[in-house]
C-alpha positions as CSV (number, residue, x, y, z in Angstrom):
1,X,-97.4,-24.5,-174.5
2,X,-95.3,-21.5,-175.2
3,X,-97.9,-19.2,-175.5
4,X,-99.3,-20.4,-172.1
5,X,-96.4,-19.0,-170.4
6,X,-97.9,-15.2,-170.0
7,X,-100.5,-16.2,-168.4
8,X,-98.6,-17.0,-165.1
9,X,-98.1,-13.3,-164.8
10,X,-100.2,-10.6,-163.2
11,X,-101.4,-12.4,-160.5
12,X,-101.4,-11.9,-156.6
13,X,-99.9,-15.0,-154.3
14,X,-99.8,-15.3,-150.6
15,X,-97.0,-18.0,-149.3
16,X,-97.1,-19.0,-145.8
17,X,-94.8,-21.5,-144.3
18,X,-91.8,-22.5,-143.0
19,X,-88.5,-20.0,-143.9
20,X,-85.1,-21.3,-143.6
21,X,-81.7,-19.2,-144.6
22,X,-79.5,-21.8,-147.1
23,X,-75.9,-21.3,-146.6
24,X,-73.2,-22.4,-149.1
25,X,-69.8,-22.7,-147.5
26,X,-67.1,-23.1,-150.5
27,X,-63.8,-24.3,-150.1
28,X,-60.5,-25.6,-151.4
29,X,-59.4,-28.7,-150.1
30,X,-55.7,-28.7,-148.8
31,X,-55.1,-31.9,-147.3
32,X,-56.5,-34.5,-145.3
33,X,-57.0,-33.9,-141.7
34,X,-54.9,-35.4,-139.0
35,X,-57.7,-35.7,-136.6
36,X,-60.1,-37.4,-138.5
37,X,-59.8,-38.9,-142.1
38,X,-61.8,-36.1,-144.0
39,X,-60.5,-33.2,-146.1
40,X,-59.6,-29.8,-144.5
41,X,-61.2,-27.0,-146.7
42,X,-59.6,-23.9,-146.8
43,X,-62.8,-21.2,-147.1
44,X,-62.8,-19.3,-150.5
45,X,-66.5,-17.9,-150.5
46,X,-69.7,-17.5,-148.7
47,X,-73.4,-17.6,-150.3
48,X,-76.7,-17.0,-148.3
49,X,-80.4,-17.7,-150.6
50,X,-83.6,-18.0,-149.6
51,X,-85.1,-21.1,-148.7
52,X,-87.9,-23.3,-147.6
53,X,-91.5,-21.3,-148.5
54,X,-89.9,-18.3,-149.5
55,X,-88.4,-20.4,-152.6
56,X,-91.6,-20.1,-154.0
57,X,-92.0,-17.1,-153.4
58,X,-89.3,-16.5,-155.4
59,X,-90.5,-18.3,-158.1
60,X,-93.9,-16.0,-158.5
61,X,-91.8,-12.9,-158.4
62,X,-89.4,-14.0,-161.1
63,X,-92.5,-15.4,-163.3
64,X,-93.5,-11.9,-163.5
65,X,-96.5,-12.0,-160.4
66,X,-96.6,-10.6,-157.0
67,X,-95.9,-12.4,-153.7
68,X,-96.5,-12.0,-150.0
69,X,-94.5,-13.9,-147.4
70,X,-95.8,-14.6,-143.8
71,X,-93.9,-16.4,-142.1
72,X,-91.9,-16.2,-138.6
73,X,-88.6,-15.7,-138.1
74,X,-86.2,-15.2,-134.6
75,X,-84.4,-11.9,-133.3
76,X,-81.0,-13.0,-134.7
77,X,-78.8,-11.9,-137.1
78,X,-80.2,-14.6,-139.7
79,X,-83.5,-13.5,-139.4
80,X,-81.9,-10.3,-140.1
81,X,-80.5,-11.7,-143.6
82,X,-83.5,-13.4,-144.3
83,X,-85.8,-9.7,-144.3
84,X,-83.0,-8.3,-146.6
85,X,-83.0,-11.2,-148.7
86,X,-86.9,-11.0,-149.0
87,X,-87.1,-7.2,-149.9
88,X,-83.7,-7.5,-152.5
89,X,-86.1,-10.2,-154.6
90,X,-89.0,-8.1,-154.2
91,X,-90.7,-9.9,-152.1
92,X,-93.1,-8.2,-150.0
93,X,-92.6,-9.7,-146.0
94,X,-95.1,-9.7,-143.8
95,X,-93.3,-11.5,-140.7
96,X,-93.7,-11.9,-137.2
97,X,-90.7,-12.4,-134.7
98,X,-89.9,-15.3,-131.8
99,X,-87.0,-14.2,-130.3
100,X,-87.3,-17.4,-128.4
101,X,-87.0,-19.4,-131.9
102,X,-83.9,-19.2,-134.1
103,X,-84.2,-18.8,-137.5
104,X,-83.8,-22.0,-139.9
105,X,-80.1,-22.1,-141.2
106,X,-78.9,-24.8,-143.3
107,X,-75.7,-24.7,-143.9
108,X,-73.9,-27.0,-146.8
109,X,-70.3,-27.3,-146.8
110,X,-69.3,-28.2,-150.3
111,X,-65.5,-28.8,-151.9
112,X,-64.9,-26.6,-154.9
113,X,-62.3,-27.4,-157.2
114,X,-62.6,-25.9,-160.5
115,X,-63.0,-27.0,-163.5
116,X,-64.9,-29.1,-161.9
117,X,-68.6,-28.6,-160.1
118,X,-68.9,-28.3,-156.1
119,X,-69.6,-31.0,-154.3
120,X,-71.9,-31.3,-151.1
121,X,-69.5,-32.7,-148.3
122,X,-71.8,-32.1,-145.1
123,X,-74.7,-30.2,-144.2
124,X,-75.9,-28.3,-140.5
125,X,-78.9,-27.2,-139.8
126,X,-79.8,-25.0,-136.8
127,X,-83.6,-25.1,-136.8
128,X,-86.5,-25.2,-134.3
129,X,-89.1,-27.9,-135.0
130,X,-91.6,-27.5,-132.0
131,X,-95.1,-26.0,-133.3
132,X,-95.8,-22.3,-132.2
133,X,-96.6,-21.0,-129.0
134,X,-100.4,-19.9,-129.1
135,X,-99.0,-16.3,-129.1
136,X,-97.0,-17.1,-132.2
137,X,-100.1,-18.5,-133.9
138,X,-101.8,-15.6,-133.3
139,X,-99.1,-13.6,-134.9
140,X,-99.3,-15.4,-137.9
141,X,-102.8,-15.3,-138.0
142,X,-103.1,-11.6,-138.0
143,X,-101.0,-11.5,-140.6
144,X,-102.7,-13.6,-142.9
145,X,-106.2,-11.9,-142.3
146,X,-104.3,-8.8,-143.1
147,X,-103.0,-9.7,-146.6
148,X,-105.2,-12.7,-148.3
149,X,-107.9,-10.5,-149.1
150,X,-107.2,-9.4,-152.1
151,X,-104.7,-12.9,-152.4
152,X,-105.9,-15.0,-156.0
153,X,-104.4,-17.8,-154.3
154,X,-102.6,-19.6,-151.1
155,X,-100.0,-21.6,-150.7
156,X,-99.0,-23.4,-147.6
157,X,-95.3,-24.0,-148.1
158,X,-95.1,-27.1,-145.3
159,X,-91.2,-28.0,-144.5
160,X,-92.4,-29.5,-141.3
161,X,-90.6,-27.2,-138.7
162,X,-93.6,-26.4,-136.6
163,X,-94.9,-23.2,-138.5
164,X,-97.9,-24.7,-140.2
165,X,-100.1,-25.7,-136.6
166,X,-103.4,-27.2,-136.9
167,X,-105.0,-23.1,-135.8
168,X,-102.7,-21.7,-138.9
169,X,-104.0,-24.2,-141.7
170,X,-107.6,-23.6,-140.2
171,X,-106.9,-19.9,-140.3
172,X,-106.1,-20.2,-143.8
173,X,-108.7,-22.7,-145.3
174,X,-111.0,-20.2,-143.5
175,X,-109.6,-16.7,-144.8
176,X,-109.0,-18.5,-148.1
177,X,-113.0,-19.4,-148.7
178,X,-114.2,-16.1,-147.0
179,X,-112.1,-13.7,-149.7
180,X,-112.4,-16.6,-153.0
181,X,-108.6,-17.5,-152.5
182,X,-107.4,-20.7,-153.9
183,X,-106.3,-22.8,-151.1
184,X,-103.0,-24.7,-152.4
185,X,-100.8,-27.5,-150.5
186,X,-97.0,-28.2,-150.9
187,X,-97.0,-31.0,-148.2
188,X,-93.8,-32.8,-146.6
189,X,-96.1,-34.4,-144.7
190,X,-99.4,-33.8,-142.0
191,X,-101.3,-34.5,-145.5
192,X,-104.4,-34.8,-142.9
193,X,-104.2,-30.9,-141.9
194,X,-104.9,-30.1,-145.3
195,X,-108.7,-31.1,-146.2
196,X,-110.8,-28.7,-148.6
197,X,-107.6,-27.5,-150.9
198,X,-108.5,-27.0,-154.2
199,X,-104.9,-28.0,-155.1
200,X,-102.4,-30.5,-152.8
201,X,-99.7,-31.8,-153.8
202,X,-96.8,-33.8,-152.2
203,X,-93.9,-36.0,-154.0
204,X,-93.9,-40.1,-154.3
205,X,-92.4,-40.8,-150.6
206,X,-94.4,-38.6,-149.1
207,X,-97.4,-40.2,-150.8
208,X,-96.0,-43.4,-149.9
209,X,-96.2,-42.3,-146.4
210,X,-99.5,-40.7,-146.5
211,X,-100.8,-43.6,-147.8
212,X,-99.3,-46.4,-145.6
213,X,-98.6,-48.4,-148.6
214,X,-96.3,-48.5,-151.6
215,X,-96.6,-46.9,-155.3
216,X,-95.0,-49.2,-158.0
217,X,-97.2,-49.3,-161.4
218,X,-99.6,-46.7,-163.0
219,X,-102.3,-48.5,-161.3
220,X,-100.6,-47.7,-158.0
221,X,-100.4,-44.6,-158.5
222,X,-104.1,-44.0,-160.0
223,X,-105.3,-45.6,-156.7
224,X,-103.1,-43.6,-154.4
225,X,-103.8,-40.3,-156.3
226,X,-107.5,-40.5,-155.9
227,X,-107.7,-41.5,-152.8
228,X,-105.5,-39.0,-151.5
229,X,-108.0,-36.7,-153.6
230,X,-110.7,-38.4,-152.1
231,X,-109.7,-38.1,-148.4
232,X,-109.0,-34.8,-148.2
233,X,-112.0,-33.6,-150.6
234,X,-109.0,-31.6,-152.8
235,X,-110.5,-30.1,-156.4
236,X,-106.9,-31.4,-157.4
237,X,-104.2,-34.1,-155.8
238,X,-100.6,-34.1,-158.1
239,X,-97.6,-36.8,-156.5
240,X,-94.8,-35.6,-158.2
241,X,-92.4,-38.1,-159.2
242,X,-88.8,-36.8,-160.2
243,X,-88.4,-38.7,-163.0
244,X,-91.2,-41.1,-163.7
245,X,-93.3,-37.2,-164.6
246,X,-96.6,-36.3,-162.6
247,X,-99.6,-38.3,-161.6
248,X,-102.6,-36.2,-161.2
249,X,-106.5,-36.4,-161.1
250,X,-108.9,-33.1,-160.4
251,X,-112.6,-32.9,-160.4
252,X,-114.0,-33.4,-164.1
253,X,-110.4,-34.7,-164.8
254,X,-109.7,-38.2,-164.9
255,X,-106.2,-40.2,-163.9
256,X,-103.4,-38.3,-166.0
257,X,-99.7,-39.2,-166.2
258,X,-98.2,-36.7,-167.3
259,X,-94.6,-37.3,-168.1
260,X,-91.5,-35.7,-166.6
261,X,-89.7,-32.7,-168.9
262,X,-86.2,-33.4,-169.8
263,X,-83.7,-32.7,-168.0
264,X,-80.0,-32.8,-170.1
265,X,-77.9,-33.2,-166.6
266,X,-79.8,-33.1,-163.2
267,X,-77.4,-31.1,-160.8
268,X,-79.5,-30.7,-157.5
269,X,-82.6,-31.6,-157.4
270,X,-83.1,-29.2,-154.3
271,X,-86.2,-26.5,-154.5
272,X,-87.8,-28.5,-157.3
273,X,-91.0,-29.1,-156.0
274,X,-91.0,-25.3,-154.8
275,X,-90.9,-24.5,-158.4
276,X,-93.1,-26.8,-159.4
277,X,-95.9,-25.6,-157.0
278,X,-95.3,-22.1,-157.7
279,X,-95.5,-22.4,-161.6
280,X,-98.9,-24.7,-160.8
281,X,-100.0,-22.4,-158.9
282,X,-99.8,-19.2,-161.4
283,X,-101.1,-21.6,-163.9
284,X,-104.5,-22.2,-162.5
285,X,-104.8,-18.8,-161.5
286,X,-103.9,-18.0,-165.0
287,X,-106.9,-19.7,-166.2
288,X,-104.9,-23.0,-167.0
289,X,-106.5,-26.5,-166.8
290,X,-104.5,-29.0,-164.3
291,X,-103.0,-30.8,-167.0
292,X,-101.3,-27.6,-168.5
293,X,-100.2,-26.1,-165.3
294,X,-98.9,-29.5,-164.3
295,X,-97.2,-29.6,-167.4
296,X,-95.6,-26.3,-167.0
297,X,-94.4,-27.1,-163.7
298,X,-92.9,-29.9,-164.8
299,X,-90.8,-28.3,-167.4
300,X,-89.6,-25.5,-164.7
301,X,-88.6,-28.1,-162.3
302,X,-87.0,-29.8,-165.1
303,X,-85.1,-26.5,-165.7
304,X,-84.3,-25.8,-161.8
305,X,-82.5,-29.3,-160.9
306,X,-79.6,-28.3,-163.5
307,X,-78.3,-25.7,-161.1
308,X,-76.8,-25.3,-157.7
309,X,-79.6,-24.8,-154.4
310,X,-82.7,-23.0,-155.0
311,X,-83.3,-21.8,-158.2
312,X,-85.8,-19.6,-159.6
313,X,-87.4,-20.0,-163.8
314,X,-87.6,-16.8,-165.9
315,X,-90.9,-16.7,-168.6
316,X,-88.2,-17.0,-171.5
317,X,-86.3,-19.8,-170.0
318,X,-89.6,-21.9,-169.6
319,X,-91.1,-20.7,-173.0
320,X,-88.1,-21.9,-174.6
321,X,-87.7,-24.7,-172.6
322,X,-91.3,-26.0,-173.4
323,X,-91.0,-24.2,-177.0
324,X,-87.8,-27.0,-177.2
325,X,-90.3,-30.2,-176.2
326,X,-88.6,-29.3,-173.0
């Protein structure tokens, strides 16, 4: 598996989805308030990251490919931080502006009292969750027919806040078989939108929910997972399952289980499945079969949940983390 790792270089991905700004509010708790029985936190330090579809983004860049972000952001000063942030991880941002729609901002409020590790106390989010105006969808558009030619593969980065419309996913599956892009799914949900990819994948609940029905055993799971596969007419349907691994089936490849890396301490499991669909991603256009790039994936995710927020894997922490068993 080590010398597999290279391969997830050198290639040319397109990310499209929605783009939220993560805020980390750190602070030293004082005392406890007199208003309400919670802890005031006196602020020590600020930290903005990249989030929602342009944390895989992040993840192809730092794996040693290039990647494009479309994506919309509003006329604030957020959006603002989010184009900086793209360009300082050398992203290249191809976005269009609502100055109607604010930009996604998260913000996490965590206690931080060293030795020991922060601690999430509260999170905020400012975000936007109606679908695009036709105008907007048009913006998007022109931006996607300007940059996946030329794209090895797709991915549709799907948080659910109203960026990935019905028109978008039909301009991509479109653009995607006119220029021989790989068309590649990390769903949250509206699994329906996303018929003809030649890679979907979603996590357990959201299978659950796609589904209508609950996955317990391996033969749950072999059911669910080809008929997910089925219904859409995907080359390749993963359900990603923390720990319980990855269950997978492709065309010409059967049912797999393919178990989860190991993790020493899980920290934040946040931005996992970005990871994940990222390092999949590189891996079939590397020339990987599914059951490789799956496993791959799995060992970066594995690798990302030990740290704080949105994390990105580096080839030699992956080779040596998969050159360890994982």
């Amino acid at each position: 598996m080590r010398d597999l790792v290279p391969r997830l270089a050198g290639h040319r991905v397109l990310v499209v989805g929605d783009l939220t700004l993560d805020e980390y509010l750190f602070g030293r708790a004082t005392r406890l308030s007199r208003e309400a029985p919670v802890p005031v936190l006196e602020l020590v330090r600020r930290e903005a990251i990249l989030g929602g579809a342009a944390n895989p983004a992040r993840n192809v860049v730092a794996l040693g490919s290039a990647a494009v972000q479309v994506g919309i952001v509003g006329d604030d000063a957020e959006g603002a931080q989010v184009r900086g942030l793209l360009a300082a991880a050398g992203i290249v941002a191809s976005l269009a502006e609502a100055p109607g729609r604010p930009t996604t901002r998260k913000t996490r409020i965590l206690a931080d009292e060293s030795p020991r590790l922060p601690h999430q106390l509260a999170r905020l989010d400012r975000l936007e969750r109606a679908p695009l105006s036709p105008a907007e969808e048009r913006a998007v558009v022109e931006r996607l027919s300007d940059h996946i030619p030329g794209a090895d593969a797709v991915i549709c980065s799907d948080y659910q806040i109203g960026l990935l419309t019905p028109a978008v996913v039909d301009a991509v599956r479109a653009l995607c078989g006119a220029h021989g892009a790989r068309f590649c799914v990390d769903a949250q949900g509206s699994s329906h939108l996303y018929a003809g990819a030649d890679l979907f994948r979603c996590n357990n609940l959201e299978a659950v929910a796609a589904l209508g029905r609950p996955l317990h055993s391996a033969a749950d799971y072999e059911a669910g997972v080809r008929e997910l596969r089925e219904r859409l007419g995907a080359r390749a349907a993963m359900v990603t399952r923390g720990p319980e691994g990855v269950a997978l089936e492709a065309e010409g490849v059967p049912f797999t289980h393919v178990p989860a890396a190991r993790a020493s301490e899980v920290y934040d499991t946040t931005g996992a499945g970005d990871t994940f669909i990222a390092v999949a991603v590189l891996g079939l256009c590397g020339g990987l079969g599914v059951v490789d790039a799956a496993r791959l994936a799995a060992a970066a995710a594995a690798l990302v949940v030990r740290r704080l927020g949105n994390a990105v894997v580096t080839p030699e922490e992956l080779a040596e983390a998969v050159g360890a068993g994982g």
